[in-house]
Wavefront OBJ file of the C-alpha trace (Angstrom):
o trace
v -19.915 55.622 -33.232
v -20.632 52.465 -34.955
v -17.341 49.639 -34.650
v -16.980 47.042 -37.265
v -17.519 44.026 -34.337
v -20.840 45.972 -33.150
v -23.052 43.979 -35.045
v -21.306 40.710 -34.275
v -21.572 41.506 -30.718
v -25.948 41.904 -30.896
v -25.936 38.647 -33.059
v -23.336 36.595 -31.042
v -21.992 35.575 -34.843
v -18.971 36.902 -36.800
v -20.592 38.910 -39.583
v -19.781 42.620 -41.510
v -22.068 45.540 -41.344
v -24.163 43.817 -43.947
v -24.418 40.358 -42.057
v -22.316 38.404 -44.075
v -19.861 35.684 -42.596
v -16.859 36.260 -41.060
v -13.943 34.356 -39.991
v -13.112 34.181 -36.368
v -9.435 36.439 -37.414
v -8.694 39.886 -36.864
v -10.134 42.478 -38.993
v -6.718 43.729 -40.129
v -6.125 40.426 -41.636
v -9.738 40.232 -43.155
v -9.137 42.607 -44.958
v -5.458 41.783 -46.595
v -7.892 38.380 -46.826
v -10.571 40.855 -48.949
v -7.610 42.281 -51.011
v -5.944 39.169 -52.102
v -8.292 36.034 -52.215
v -9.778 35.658 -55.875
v -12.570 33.216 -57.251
v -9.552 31.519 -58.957
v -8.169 30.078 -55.815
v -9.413 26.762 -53.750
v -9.158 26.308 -50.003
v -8.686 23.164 -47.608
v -9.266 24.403 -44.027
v -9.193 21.858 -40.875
v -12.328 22.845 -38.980
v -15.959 24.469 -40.745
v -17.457 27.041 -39.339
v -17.823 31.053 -40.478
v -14.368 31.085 -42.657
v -16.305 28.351 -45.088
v -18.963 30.884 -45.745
v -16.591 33.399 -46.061
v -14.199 32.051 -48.245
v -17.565 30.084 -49.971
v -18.588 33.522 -51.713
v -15.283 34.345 -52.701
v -12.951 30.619 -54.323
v -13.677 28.675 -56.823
v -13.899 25.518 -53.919
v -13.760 25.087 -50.090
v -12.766 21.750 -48.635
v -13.208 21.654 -44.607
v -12.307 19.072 -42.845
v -14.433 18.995 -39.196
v -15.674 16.273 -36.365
v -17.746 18.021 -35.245
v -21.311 17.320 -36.934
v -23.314 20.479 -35.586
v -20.719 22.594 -37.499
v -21.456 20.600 -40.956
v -24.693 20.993 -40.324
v -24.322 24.781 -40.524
v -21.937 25.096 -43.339
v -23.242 22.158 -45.924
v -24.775 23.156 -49.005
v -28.786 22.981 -48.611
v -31.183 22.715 -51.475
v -32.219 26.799 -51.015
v -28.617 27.903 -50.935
v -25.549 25.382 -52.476
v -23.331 28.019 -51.665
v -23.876 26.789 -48.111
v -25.310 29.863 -46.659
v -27.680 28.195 -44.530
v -26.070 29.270 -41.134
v -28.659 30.413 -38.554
v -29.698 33.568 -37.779
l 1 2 3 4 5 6 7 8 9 10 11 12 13 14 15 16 17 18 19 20 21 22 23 24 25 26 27 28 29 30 31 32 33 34 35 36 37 38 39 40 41 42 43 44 45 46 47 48 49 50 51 52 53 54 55 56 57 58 59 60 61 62 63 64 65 66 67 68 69 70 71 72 73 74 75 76 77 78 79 80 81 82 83 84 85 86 87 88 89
């Protein structure tokens, strides 16, 4: 049988079946998250990582605040994806 957190186990990354981001929460509240978050809404997080590419595909407008640059690196828009989908591999 195939779990949910397989895949993010073989690519040591929080992603769905299909590889997309996922936040670092548990999958019960993912997916109240997948219910209830609309492209009307905005976000301000403290700390960038997986949840800004989550939530990225999903508001109208993420604002992250982090220190630490490696994560900024992974989560700021790039000229091949503004959406910030850039995160490795």
């Amino acid at each position: 049988m195939f779990f949910p957190f397989c895949r993010s186990y073989k690519e040591n990354r929080p992603v769905d079946f299909a590889g997309n981001p996922l936040p670092w929460l548990p999958y019960s509240l993912i997916r109240i998250l997948d219910e209830r978050v609309t492209n009307e809404m905005r976000v301000f997080e403290y700390g960038a990582g997986y949840s800004t590419l989550y939530f990225a595909d999903r508001v109208e407008t993420v604002v992250s605040i982090e220190h630490v640059e490696a994560c900024l690196l992974y989560t700021s828009p790039s000229p091949r994806d503004q959406r910030g989908s850039g995160m490795p591999g």
